[in-house]
Gaussian input, Z-matrix of N, CA and C with variables (Angstrom, degrees):
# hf/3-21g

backbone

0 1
 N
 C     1     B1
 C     2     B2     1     A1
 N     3     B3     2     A2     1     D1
 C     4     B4     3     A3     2     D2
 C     5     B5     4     A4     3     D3
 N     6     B6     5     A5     4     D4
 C     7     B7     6     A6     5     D5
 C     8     B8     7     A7     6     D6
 N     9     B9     8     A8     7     D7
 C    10    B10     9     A9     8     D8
 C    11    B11    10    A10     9     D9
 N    12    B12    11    A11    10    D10
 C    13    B13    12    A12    11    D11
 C    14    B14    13    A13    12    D12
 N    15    B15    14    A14    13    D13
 C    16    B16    15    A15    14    D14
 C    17    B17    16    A16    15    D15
 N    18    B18    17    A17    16    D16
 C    19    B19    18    A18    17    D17
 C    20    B20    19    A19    18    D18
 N    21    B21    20    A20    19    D19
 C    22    B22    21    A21    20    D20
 C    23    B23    22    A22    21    D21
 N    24    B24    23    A23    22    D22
 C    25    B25    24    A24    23    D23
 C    26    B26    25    A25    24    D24
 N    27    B27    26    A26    25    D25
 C    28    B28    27    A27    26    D26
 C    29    B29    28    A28    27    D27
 N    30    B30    29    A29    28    D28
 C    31    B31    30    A30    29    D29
 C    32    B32    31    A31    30    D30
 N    33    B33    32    A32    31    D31
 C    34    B34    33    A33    32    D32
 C    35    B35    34    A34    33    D33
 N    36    B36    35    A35    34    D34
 C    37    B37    36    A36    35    D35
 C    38    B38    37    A37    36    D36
 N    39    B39    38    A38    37    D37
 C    40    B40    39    A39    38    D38
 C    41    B41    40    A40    39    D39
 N    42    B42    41    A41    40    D40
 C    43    B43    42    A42    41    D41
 C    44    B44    43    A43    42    D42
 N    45    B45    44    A44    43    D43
 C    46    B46    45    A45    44    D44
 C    47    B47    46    A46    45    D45
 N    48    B48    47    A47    46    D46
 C    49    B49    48    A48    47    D47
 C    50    B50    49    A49    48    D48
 N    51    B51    50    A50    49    D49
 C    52    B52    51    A51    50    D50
 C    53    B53    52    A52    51    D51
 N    54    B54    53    A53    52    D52
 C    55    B55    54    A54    53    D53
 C    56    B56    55    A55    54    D54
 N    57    B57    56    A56    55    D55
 C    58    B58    57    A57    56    D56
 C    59    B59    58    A58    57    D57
 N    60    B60    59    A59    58    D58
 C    61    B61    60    A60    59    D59
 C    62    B62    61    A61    60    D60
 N    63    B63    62    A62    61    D61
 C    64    B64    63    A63    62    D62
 C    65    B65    64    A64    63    D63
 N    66    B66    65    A65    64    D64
 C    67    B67    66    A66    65    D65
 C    68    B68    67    A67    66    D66
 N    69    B69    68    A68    67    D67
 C    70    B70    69    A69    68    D68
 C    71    B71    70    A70    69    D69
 N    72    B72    71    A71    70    D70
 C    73    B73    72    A72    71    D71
 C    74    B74    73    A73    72    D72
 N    75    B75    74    A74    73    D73
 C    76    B76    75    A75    74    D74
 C    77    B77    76    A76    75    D75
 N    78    B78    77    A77    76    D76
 C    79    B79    78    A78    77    D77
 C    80    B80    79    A79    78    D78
 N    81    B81    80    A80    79    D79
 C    82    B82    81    A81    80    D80
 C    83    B83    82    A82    81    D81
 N    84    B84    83    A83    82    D82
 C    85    B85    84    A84    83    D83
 C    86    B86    85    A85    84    D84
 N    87    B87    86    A86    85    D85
 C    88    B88    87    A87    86    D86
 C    89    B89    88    A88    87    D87
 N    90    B90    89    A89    88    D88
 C    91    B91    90    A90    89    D89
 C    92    B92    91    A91    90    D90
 N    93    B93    92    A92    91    D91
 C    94    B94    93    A93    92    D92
 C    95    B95    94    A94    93    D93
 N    96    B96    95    A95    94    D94
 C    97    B97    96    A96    95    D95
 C    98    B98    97    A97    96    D96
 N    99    B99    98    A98    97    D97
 C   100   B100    99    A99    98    D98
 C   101   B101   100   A100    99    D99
 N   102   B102   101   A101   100   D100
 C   103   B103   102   A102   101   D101
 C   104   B104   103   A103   102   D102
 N   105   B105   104   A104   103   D103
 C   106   B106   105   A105   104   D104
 C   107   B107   106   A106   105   D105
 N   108   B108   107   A107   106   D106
 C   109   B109   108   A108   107   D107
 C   110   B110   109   A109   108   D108
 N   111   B111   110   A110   109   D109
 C   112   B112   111   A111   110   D110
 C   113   B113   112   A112   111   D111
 N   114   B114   113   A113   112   D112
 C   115   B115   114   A114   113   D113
 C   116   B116   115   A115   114   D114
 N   117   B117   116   A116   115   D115
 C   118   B118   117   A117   116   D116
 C   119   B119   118   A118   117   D117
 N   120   B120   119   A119   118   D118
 C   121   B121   120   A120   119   D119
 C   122   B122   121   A121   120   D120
 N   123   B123   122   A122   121   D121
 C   124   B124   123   A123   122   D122
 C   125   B125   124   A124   123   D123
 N   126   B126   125   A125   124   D124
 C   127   B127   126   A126   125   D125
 C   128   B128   127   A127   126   D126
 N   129   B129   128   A128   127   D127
 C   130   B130   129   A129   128   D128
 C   131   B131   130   A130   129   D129
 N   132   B132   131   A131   130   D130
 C   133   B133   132   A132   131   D131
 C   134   B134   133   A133   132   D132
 N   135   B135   134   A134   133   D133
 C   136   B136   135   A135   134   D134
 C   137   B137   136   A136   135   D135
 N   138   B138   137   A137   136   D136
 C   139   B139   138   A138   137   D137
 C   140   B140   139   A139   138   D138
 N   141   B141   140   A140   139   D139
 C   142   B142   141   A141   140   D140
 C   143   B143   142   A142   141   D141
 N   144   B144   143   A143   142   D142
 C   145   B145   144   A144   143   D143
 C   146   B146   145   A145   144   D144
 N   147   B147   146   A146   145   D145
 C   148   B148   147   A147   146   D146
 C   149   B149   148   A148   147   D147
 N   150   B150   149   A149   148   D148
 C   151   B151   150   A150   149   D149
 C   152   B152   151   A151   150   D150
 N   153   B153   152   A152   151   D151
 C   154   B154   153   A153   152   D152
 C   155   B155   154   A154   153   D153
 N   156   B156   155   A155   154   D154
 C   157   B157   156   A156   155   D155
 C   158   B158   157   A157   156   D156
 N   159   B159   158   A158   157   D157
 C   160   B160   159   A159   158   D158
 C   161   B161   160   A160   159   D159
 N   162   B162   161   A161   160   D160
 C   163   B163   162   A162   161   D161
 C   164   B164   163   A163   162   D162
 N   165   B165   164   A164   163   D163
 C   166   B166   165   A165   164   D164
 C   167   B167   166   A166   165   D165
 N   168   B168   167   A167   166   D166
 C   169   B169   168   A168   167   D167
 C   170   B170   169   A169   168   D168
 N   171   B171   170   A170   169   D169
 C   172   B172   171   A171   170   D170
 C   173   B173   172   A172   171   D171
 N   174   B174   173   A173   172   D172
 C   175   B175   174   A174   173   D173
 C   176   B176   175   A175   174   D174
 N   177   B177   176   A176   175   D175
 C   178   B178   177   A177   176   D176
 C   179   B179   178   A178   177   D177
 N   180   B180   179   A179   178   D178
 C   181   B181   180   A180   179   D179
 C   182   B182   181   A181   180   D180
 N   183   B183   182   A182   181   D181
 C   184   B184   183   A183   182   D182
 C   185   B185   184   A184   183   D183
 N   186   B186   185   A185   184   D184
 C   187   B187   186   A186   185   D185
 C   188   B188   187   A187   186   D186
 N   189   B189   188   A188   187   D187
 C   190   B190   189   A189   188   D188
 C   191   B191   190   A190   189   D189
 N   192   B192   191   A191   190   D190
 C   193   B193   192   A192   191   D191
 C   194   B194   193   A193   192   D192
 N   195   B195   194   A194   193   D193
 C   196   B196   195   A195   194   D194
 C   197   B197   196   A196   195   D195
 N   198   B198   197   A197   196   D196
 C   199   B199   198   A198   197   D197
 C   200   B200   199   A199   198   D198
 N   201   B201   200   A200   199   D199
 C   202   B202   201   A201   200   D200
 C   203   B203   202   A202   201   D201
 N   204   B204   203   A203   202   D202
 C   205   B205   204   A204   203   D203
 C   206   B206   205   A205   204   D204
 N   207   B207   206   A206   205   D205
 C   208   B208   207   A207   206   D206
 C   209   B209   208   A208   207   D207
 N   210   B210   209   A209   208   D208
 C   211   B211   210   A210   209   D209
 C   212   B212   211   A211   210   D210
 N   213   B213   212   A212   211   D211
 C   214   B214   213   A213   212   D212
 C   215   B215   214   A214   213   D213
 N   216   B216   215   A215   214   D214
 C   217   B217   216   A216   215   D215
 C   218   B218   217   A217   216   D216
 N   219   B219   218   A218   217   D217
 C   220   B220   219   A219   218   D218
 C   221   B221   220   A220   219   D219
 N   222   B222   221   A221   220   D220
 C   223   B223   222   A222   221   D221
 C   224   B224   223   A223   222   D222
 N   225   B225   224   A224   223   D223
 C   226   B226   225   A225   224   D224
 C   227   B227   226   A226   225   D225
 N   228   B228   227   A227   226   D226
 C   229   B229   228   A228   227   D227
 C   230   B230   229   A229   228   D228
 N   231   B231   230   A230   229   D229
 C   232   B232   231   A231   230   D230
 C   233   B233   232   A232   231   D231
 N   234   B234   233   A233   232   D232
 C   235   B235   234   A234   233   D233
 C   236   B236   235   A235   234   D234
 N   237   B237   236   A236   235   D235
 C   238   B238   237   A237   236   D236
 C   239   B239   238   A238   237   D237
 N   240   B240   239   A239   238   D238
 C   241   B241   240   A240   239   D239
 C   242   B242   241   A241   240   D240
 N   243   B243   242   A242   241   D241
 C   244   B244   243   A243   242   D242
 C   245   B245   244   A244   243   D243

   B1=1.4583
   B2=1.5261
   B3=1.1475
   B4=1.8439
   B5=1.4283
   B6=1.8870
   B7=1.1023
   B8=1.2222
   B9=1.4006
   B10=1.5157
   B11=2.1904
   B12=1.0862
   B13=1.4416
   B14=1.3240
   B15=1.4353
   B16=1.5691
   B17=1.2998
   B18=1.1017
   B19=1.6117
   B20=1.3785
   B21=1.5739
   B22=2.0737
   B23=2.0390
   B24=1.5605
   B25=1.1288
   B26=1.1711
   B27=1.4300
   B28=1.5895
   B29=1.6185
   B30=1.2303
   B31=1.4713
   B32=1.9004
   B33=0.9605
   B34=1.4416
   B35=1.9453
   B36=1.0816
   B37=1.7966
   B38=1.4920
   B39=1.8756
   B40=1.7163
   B41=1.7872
   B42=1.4797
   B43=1.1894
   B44=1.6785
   B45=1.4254
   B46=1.3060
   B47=1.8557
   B48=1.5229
   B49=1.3482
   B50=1.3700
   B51=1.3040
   B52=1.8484
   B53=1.5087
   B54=1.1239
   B55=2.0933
   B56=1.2890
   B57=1.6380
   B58=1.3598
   B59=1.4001
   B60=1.2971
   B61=1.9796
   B62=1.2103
   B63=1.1923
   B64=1.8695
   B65=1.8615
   B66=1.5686
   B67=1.5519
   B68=1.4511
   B69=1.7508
   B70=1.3407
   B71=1.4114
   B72=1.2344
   B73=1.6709
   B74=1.7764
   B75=1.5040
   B76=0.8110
   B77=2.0240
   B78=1.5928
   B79=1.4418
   B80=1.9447
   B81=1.4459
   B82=1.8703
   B83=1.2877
   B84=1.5886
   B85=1.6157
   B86=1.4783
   B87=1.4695
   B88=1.2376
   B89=1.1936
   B90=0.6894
   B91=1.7019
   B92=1.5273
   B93=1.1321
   B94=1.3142
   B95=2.0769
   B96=1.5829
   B97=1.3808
   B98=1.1677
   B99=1.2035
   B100=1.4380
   B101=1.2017
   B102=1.2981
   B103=1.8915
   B104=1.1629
   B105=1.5178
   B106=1.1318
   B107=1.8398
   B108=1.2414
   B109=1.3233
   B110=1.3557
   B111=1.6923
   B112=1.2555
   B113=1.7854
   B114=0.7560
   B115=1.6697
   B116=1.6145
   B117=1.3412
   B118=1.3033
   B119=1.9067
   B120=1.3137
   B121=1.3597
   B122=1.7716
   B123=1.6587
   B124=1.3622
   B125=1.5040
   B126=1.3356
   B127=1.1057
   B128=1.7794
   B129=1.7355
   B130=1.5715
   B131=1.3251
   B132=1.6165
   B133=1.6285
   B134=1.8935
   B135=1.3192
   B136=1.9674
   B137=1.8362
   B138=1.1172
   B139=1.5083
   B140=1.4354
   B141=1.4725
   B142=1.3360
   B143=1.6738
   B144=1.3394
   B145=1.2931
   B146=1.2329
   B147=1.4669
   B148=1.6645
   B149=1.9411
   B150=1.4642
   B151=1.2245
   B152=1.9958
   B153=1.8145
   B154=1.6097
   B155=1.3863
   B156=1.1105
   B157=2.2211
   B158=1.7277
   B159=1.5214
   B160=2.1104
   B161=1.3916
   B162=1.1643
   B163=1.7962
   B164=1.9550
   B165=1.3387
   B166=1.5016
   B167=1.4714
   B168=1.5203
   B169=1.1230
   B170=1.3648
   B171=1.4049
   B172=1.8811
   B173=1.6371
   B174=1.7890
   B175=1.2901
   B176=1.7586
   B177=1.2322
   B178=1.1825
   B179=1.7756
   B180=0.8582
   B181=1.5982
   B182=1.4646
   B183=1.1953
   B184=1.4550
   B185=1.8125
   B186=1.3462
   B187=1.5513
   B188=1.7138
   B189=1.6401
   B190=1.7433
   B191=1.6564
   B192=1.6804
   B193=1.5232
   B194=1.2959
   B195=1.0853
   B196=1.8478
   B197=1.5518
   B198=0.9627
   B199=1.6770
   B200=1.0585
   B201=1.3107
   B202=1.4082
   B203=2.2032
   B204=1.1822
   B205=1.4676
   B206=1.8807
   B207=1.6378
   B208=1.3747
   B209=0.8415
   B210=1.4200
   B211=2.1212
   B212=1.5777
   B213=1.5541
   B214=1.4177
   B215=1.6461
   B216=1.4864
   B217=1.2099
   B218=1.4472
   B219=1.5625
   B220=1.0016
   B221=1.8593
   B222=1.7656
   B223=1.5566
   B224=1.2653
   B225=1.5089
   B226=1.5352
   B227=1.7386
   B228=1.0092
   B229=1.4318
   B230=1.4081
   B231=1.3782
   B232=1.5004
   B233=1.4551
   B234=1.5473
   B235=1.3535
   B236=1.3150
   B237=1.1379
   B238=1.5409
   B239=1.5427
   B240=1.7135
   B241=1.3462
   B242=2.1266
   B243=1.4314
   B244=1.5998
   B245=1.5165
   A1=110.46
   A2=106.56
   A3=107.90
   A4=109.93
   A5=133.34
   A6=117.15
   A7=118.37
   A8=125.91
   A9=122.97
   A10=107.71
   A11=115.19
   A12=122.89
   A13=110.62
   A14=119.09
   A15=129.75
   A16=95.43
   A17=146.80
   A18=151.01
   A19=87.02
   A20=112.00
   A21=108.06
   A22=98.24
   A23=106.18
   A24=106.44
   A25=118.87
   A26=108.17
   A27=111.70
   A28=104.44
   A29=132.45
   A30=142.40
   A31=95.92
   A32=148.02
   A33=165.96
   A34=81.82
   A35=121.87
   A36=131.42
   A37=98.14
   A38=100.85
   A39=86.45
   A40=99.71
   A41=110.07
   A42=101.47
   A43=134.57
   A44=95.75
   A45=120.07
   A46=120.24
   A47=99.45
   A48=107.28
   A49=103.80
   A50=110.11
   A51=113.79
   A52=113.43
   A53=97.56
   A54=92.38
   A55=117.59
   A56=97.75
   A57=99.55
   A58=117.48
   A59=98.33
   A60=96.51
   A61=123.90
   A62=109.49
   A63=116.44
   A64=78.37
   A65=125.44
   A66=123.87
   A67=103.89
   A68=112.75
   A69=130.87
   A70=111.44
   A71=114.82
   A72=105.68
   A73=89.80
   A74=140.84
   A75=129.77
   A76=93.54
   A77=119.05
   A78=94.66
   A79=122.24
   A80=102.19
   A81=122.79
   A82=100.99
   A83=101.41
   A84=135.95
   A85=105.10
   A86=118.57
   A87=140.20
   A88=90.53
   A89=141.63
   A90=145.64
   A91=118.52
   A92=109.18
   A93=105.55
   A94=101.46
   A95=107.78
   A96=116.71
   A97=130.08
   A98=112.57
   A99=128.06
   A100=116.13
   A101=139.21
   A102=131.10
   A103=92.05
   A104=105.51
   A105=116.54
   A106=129.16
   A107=109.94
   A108=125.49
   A109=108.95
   A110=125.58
   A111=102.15
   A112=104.67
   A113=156.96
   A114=149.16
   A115=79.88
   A116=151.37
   A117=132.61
   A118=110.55
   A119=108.12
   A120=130.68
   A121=98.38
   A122=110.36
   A123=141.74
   A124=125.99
   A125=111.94
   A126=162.81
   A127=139.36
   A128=86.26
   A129=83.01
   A130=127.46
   A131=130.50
   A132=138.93
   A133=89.47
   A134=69.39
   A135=87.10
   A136=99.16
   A137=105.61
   A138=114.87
   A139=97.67
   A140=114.49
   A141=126.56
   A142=110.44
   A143=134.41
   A144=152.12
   A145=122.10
   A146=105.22
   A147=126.05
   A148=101.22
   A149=101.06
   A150=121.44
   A151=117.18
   A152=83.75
   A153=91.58
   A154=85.93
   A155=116.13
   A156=111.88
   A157=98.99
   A158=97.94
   A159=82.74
   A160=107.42
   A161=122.92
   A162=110.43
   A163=100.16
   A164=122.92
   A165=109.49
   A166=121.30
   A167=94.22
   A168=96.85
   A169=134.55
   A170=113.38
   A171=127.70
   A172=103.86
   A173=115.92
   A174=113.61
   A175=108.55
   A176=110.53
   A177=115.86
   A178=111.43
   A179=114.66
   A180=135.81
   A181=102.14
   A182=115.15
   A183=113.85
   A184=110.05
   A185=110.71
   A186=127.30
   A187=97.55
   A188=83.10
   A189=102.82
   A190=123.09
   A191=105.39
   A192=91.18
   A193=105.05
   A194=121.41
   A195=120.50
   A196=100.02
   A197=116.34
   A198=95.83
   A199=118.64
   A200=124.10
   A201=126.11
   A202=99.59
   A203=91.71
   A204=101.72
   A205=106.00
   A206=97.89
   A207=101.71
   A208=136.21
   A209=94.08
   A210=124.26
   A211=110.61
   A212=106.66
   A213=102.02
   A214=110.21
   A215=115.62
   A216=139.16
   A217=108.60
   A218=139.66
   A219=128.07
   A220=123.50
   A221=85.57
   A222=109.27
   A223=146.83
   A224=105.62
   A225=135.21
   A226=104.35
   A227=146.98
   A228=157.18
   A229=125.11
   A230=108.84
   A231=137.71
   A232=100.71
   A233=103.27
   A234=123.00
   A235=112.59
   A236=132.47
   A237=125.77
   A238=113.67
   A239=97.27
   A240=94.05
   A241=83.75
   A242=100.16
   A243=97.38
   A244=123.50
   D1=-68.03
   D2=177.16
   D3=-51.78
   D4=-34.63
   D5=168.41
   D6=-61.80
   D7=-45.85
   D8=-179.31
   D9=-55.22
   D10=-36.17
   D11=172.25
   D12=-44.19
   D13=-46.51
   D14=-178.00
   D15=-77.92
   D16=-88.01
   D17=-170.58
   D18=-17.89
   D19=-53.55
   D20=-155.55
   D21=-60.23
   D22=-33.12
   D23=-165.24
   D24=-76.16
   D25=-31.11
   D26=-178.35
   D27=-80.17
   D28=-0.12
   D29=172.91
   D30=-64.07
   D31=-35.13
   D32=-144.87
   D33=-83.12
   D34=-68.82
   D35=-172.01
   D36=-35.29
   D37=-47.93
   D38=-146.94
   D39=-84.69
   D40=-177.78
   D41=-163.62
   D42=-98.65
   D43=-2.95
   D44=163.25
   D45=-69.83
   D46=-3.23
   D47=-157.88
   D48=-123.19
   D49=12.85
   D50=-172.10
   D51=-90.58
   D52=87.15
   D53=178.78
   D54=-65.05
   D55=151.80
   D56=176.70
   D57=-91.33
   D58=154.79
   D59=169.57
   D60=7.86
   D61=-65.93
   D62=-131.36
   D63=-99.61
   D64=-36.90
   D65=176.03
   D66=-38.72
   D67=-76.29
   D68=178.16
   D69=-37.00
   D70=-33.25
   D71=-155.42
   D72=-105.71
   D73=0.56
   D74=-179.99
   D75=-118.43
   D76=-19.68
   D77=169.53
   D78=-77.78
   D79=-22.74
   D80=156.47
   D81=-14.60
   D82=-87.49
   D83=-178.42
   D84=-20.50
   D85=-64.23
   D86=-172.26
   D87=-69.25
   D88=-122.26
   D89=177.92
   D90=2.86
   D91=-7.53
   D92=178.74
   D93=-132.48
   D94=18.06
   D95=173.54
   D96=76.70
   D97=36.06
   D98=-179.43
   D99=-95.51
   D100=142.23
   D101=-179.70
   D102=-92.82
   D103=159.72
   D104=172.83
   D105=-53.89
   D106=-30.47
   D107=162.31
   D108=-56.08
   D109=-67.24
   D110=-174.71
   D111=-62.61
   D112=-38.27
   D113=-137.53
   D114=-98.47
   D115=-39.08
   D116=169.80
   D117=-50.25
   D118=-51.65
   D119=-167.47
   D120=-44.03
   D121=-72.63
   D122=159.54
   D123=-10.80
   D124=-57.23
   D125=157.04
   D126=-47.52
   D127=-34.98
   D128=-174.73
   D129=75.52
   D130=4.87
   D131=-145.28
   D132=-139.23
   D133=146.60
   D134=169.91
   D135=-79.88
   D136=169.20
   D137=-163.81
   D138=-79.15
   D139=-47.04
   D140=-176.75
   D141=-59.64
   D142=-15.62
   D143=157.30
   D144=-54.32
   D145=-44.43
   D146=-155.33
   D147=-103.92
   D148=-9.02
   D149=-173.55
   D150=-93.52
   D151=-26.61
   D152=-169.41
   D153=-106.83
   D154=-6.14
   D155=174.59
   D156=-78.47
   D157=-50.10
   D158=-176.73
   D159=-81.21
   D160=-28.15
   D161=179.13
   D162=-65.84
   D163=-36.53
   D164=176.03
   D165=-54.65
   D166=-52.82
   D167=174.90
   D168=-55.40
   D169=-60.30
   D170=174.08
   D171=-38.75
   D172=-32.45
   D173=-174.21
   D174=-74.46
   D175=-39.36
   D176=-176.49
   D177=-65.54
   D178=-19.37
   D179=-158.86
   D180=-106.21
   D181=-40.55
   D182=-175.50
   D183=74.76
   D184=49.36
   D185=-177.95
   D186=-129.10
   D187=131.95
   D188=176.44
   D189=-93.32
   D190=-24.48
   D191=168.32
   D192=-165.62
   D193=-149.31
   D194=-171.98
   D195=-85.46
   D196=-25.87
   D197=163.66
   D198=-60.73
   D199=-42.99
   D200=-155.44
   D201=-85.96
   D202=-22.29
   D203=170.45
   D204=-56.93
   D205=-59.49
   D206=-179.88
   D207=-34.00
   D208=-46.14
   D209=-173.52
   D210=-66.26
   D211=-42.86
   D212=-163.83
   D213=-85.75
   D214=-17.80
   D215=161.54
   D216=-55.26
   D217=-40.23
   D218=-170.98
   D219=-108.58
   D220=-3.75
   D221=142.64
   D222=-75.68
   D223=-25.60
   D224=164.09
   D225=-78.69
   D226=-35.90
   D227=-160.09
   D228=73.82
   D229=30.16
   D230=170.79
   D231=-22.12
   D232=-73.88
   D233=-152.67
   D234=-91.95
   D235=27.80
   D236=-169.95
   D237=-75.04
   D238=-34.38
   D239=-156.91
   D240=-137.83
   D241=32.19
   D242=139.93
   D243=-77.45

């Protein structure tokens, strides 16, 4: 499991896997326990917006759900100073 976590992380280098802004700044959110409602609220974005930012992203990333959001968030150093 944790090896597949690293593979997901080193996916971030290649270039099919580079999120934009608003991906990053809405998988954060998640990662730091926000519903999708509040991070729409936050945000300024319809839910359905904030919905097609983490499904782009997780696709690009190769992540299956908010755990795996968590994980790669606390591999990135998201959360240090949540």
């Amino acid at each position: 499991m944790t090896a597949q976590l690293f593979r997901r992380a080193d996916n971030v280098n290649k270039p099919s896997a580079t999120l934009s802004g608003r991906e990053s700044e809405v998988l954060r959110l998640i990662a730091c326990g926000y519903s999708n409602k509040e991070i729409a609220g936050r945000l300024s974005l319809s839910v359905k917006t904030v919905e097609a930012h983490k499904a782009n992203a997780m696709r690009k990333l190769g992540l299956r759900g908010r755990i795996d959001i968590v994980k790669y968030a606390v591999l990135q150093g998201w959360l240090e100073n949540a």
